[in-house]
Backbone bond lengths (Angstrom), bond angles and torsions (degrees), N, CA, C in turn:
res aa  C-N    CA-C-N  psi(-1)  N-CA   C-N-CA  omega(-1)  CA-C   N-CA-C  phi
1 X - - - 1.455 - - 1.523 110.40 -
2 X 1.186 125.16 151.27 1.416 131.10 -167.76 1.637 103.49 -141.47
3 X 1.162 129.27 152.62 1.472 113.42 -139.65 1.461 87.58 -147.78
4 X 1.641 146.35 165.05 1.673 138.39 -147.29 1.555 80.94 176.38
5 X 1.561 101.97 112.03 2.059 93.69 159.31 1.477 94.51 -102.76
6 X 1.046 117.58 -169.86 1.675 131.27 -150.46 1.382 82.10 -179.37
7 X 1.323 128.38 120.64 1.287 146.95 143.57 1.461 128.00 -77.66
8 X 1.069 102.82 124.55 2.155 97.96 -153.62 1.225 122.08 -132.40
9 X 1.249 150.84 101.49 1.424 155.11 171.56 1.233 117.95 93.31
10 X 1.438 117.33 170.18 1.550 109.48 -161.50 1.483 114.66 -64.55
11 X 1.394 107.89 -8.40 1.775 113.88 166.85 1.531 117.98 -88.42
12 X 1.128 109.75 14.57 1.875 115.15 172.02 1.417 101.30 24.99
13 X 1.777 99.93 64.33 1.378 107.68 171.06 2.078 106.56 -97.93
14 X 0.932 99.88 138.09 1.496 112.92 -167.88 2.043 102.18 -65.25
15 X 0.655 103.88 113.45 1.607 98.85 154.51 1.384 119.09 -135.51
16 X 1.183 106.89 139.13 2.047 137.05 -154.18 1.777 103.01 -99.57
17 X 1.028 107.12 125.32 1.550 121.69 158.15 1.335 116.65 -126.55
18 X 1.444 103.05 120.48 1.786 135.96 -145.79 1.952 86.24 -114.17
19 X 1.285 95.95 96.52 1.797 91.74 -176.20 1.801 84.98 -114.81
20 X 1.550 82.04 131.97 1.946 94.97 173.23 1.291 112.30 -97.46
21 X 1.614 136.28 164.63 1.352 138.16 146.92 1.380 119.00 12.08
22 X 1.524 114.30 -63.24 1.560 121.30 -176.48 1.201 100.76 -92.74
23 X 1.071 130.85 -2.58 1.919 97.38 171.83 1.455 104.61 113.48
24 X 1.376 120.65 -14.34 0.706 108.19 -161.51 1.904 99.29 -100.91
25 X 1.860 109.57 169.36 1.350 97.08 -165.12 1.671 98.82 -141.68
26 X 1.385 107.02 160.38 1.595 115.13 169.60 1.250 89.50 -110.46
27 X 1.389 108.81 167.44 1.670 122.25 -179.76 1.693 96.99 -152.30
28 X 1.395 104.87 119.10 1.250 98.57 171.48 1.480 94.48 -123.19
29 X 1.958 94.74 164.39 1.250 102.12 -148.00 1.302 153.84 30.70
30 X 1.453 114.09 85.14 1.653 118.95 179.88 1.201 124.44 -42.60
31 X 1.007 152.89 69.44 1.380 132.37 -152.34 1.893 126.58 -130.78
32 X 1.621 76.28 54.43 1.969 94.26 -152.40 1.493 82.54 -85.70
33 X 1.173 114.39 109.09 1.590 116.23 147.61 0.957 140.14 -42.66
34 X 1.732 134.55 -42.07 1.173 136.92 169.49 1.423 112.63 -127.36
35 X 1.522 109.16 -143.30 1.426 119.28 -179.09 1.503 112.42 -89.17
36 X 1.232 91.53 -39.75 1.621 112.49 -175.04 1.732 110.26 -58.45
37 X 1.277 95.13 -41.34 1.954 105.20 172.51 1.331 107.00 -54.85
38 X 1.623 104.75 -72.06 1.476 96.24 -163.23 1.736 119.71 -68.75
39 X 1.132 114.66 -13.77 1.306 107.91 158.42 1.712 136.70 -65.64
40 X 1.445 100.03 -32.85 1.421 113.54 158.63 1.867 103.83 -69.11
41 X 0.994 156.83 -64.96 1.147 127.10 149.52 1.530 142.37 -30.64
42 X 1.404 121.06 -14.67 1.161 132.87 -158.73 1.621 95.71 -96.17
43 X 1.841 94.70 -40.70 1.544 97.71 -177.29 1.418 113.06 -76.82
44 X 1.406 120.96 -26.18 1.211 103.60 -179.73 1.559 124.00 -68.93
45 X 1.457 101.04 -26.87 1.464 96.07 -170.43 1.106 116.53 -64.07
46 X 1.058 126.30 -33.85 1.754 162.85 -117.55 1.778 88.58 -95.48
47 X 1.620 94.41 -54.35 2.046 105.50 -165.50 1.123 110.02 -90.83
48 X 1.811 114.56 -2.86 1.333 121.73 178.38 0.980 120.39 -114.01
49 X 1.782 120.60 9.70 1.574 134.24 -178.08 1.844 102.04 53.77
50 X 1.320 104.42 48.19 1.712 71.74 -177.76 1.524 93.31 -122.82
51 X 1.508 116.93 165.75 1.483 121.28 -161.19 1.661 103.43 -139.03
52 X 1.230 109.27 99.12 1.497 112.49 171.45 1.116 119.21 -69.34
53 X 1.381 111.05 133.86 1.780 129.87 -165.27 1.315 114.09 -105.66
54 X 1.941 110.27 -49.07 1.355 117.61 169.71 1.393 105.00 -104.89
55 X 1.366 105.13 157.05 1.731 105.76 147.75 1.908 101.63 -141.51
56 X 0.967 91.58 124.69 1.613 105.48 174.38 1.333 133.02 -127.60
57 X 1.848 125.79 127.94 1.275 128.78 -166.41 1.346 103.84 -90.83
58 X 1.408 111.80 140.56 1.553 121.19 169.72 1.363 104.86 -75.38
59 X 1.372 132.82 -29.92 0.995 120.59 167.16 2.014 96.97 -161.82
60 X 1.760 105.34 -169.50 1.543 86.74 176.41 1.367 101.89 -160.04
61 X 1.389 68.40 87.09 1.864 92.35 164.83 1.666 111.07 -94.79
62 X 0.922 145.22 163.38 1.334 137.83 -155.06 1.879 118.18 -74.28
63 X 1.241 91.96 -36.93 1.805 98.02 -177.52 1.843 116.11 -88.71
64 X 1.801 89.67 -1.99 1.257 100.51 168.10 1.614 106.99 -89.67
65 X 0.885 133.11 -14.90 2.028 129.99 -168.35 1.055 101.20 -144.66
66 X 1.354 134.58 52.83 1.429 137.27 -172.08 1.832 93.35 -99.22
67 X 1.045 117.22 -27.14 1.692 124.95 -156.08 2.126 89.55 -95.98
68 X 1.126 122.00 -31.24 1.423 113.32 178.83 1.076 118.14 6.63
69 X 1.766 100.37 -98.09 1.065 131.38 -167.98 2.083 111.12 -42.18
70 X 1.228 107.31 -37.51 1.343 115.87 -153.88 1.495 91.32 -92.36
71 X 1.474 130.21 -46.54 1.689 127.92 154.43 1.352 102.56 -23.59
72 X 1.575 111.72 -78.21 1.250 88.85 -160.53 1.773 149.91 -141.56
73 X 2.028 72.64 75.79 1.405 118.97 175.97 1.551 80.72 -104.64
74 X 1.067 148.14 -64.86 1.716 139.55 -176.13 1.555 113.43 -45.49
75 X 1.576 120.10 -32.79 1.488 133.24 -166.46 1.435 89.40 -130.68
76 X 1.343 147.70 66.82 1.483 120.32 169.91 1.423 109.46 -68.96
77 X 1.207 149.00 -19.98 1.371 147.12 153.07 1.574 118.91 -27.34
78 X 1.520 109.42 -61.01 1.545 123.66 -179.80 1.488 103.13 -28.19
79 X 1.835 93.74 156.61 1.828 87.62 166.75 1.656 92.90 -114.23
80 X 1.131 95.94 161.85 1.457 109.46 -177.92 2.192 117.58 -110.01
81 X 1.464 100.00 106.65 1.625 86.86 -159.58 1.709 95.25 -122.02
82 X 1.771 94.98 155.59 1.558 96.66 161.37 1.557 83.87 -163.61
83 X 1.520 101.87 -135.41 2.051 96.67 -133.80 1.671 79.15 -128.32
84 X 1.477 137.40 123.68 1.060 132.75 -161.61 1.444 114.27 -65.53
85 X 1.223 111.96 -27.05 1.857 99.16 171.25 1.149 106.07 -86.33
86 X 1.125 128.58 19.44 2.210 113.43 143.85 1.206 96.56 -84.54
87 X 1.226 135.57 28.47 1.580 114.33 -179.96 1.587 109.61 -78.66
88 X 1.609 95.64 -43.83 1.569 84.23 179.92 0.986 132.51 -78.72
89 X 1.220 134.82 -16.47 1.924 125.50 151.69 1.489 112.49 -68.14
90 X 1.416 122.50 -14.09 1.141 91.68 162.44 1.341 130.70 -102.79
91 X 1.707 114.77 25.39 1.454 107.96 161.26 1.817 90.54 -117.59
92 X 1.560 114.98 42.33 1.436 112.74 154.03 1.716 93.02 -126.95
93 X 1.103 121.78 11.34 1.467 107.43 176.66 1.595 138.80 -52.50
94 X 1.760 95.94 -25.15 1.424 106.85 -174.34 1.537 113.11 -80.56
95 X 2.198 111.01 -26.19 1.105 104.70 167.28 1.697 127.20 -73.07
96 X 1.348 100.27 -10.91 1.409 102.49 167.77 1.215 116.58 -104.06
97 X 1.288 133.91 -15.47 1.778 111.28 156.61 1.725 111.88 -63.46
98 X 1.165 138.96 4.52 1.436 141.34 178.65 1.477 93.65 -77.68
99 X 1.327 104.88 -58.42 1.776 123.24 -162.59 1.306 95.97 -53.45
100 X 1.453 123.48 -64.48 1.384 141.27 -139.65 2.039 90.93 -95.10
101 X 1.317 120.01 5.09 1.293 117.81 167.04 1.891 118.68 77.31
102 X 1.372 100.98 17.88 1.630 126.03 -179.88 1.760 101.89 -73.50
103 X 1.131 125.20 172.23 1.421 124.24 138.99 1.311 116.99 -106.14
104 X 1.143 112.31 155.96 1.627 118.04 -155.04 2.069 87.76 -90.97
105 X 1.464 83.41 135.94 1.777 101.27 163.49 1.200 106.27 -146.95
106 X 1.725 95.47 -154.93 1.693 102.78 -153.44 1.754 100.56 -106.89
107 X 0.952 111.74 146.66 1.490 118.47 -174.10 1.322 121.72 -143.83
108 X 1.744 99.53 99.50 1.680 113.60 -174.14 1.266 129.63 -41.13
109 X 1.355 110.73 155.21 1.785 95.83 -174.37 1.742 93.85 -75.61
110 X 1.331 94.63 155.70 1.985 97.15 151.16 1.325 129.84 -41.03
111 X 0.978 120.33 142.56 1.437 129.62 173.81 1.981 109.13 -69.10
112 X 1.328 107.95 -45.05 1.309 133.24 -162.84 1.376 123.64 179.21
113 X 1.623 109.12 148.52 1.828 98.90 179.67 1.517 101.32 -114.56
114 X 1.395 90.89 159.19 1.542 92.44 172.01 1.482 117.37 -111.31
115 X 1.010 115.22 -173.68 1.536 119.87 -164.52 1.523 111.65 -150.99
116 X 1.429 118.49 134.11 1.588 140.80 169.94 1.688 88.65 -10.36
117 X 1.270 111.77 120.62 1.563 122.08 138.34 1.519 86.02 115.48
118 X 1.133 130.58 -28.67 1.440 134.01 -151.01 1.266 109.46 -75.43
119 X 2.069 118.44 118.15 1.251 105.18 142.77 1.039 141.84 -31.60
120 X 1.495 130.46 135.42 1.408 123.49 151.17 1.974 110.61 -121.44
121 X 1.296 110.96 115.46 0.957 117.23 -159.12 1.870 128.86 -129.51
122 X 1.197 113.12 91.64 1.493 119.21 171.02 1.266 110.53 -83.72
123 X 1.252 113.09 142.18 1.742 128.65 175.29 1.542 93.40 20.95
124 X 1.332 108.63 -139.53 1.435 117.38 -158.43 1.810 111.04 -85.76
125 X 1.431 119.15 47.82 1.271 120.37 -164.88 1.421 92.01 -142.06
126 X 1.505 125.97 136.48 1.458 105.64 -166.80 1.789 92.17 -169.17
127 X 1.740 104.65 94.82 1.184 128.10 -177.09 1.527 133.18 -82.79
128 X 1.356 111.65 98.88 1.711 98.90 -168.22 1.430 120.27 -58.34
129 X 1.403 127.17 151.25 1.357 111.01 159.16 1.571 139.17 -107.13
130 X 1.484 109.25 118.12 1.564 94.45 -168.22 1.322 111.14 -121.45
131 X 1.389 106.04 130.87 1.575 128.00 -164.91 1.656 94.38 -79.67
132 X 1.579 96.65 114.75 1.426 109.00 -169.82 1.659 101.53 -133.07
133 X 1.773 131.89 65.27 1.291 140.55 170.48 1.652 111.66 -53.05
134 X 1.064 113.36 156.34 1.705 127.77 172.15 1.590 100.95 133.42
135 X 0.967 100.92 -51.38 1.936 94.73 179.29 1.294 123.21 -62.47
136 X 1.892 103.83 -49.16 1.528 104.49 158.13 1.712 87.09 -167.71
137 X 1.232 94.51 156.37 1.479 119.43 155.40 1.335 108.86 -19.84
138 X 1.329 111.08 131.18 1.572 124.39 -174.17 1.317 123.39 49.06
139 X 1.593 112.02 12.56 1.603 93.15 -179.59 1.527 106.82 -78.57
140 X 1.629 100.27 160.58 1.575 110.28 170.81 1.172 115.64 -136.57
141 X 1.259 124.31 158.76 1.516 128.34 165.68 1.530 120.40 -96.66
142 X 0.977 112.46 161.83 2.205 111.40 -164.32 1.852 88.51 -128.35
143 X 1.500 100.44 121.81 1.507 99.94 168.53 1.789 112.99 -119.15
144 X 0.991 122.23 122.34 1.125 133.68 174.45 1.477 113.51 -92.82
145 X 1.554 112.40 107.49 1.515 115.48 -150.15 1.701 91.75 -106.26
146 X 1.000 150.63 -18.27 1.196 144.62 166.64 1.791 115.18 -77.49
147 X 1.128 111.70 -42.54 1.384 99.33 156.61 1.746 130.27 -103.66
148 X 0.948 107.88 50.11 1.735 118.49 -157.01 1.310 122.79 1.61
149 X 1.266 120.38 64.21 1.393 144.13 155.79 1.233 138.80 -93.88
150 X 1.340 115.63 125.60 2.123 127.53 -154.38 1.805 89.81 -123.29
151 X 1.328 103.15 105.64 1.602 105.90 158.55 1.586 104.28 -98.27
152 X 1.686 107.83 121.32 1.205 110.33 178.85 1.426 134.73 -109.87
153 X 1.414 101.85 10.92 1.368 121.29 -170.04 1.969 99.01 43.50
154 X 1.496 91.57 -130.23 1.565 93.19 -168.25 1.488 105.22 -86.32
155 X 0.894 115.43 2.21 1.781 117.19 -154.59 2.016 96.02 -75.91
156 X 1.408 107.99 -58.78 1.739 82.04 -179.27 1.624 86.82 -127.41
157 X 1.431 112.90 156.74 1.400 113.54 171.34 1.727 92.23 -145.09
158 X 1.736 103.76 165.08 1.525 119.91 -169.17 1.712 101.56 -45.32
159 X 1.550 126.50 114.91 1.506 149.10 158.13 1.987 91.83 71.46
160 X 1.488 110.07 42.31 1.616 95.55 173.64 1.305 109.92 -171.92
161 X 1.274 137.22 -179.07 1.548 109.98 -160.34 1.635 83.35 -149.05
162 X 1.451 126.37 -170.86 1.158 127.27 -163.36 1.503 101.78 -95.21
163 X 1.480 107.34 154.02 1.672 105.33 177.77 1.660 116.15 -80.33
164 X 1.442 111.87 149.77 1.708 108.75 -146.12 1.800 88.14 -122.94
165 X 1.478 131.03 -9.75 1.031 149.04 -113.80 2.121 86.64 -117.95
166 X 1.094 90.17 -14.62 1.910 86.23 -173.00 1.453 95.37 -154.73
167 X 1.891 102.68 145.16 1.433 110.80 168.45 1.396 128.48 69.37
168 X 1.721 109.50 27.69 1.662 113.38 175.10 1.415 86.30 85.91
169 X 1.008 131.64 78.94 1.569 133.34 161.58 1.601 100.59 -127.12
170 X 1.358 110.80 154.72 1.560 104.19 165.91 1.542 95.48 -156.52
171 X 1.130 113.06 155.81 1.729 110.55 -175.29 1.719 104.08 -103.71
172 X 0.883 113.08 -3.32 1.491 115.07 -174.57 1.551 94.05 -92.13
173 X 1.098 122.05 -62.68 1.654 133.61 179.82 1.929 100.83 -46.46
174 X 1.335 105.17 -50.21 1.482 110.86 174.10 1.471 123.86 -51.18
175 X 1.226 101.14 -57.44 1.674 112.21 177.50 1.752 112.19 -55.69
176 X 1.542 111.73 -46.16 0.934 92.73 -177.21 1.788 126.56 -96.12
177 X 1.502 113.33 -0.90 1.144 116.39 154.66 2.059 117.53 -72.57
178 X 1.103 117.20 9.68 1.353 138.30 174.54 1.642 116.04 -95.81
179 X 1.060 110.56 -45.09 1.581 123.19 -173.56 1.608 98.64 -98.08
180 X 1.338 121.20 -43.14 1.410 108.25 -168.64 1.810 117.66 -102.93
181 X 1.312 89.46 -6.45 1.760 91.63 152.62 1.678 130.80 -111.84
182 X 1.419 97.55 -24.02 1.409 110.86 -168.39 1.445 123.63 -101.74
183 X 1.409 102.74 -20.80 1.775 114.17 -174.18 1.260 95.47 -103.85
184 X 1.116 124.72 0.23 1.628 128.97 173.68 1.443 126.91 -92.23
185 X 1.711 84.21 -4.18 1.584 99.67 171.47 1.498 131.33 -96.45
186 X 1.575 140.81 125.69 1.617 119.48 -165.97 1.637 128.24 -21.36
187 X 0.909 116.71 136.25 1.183 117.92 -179.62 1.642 126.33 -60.38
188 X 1.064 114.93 -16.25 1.423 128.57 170.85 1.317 102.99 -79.32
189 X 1.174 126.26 -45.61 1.436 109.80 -175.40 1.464 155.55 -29.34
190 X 1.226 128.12 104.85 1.690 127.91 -131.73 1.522 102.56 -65.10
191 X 1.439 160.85 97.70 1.508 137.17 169.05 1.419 112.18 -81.67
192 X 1.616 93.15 117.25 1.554 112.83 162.82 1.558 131.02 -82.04
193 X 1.224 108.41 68.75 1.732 111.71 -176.32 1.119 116.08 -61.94
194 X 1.345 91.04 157.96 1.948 122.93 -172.75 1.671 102.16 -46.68
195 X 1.832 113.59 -48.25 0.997 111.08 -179.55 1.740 120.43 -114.90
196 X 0.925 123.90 -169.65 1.657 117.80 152.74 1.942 112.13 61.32
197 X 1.071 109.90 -161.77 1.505 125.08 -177.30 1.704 103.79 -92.22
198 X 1.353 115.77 167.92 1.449 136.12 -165.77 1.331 100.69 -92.07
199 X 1.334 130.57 163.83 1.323 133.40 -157.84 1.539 91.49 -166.36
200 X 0.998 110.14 -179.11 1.707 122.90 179.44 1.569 116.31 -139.31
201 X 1.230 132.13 109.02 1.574 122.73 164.33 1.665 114.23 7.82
202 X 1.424 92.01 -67.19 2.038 94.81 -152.43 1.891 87.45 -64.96
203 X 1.402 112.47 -42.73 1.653 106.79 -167.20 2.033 100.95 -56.63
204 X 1.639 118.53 -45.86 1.538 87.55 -172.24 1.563 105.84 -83.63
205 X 1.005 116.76 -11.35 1.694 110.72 -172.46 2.091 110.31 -55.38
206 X 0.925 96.84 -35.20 1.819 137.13 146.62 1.231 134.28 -18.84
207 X 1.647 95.52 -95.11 1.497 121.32 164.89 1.094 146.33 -148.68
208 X 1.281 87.37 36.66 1.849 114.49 141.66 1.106 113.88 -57.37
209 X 1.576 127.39 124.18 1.683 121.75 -176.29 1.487 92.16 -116.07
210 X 1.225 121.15 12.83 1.567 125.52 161.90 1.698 108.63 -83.34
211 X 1.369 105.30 -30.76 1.450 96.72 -176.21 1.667 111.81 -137.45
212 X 1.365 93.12 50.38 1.859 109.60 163.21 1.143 118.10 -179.04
């Protein structure tokens, strides 16, 4: 597996393209702000033969699924997945891309949700899903246990944890979907957050001053 961040919208929220053996790719988090984004994605795939199958939100807060629609008009094949209690912010998403300074568009239904424990799996790439709430409703984290990789969306990022403060957040619900899904994972394990630089399990278990 070979792995592509894409830095995306005026919140330099990270989104990952998970390209396997065949070409083929997961994409988590859409989060193409404009036209100009998804075409810089559009081109890469394009010169790199590669063909996205999934695209999946860690959670869906607005600057996280801003790129949806524009994925997949490029892939209309793809399925489009997240965790069914983000459903309802994300049919409030358009009032919060106003807030959050987006222009309001159209935003496909899901393809399907997934659920705690659940593979999600293209060709030789095969992503656990772990239902990780406190930031918002339905968020999850994606662990890739053969190459020790933690997609954490917003939930923990390098020495800071996700904000609990807006939109069904709670920090108590956070913390402990942190320790009892995430610190339970090897300590080497690389975390690729929603925002910012990569971090490792053993480093926040550490020095995280959010969670010690």
């Amino acid at each position: 597996m070979k792995m592509f961040r894409f830095v995306c919208n005026s919140y330099l929220v990270n989104s990952y393209l998970l390209v396997s053996d065949r070409k083929t790719a997961i994409l988590i988090d859409p989060a193409y702000g404009n036209q100009e984004e998804s075409e810089m994605l559009k081109k890469f795939v394009k010169e790199n033969y590669i063909r996205i199958l999934t695209v999946i939100a860690t959670h869906t807060h607005a600057d996280h699924i801003m790129g949806v629609k524009r994925v997949m008009d490029i892939f209309p094949d793809a399925s489009f997945l997240m965790h069914h209690e983000g459903l309802f912010f994300y049919h409030m998403a358009n009032d919060h891309s106003v807030i959050m300074g987006f222009e309001k568009q159209e935003f496909p239904s899901p393809s399907q949700f997934v659920r705690d424990g659940e593979i999600v799996k293209v060709s030789d790439i095969q992503l656990e899903v772990l239902v990780t709430p406190g930031h918002a409703p339905g968020s999850i984290c994606l662990y890739n246990k053969k190459d020790n990789l933690l997609f954490t969306g917003d939930v923990l990022f390098r020495e800071s944890i996700g904000r609990t403060d807006m939109w069904g957040g709670s920090l108590n619900t956070l913390k402990k979907s942190i320790f009892e899904k995430l610190f339970t994972l090897p300590p080497e394990t690389v975390v690729l957050p929603g925002h910012g630089d990569q971090t490792t399990i053993d480093y926040e278990q550490k020095h995280n001053p959010f969670l010690n």
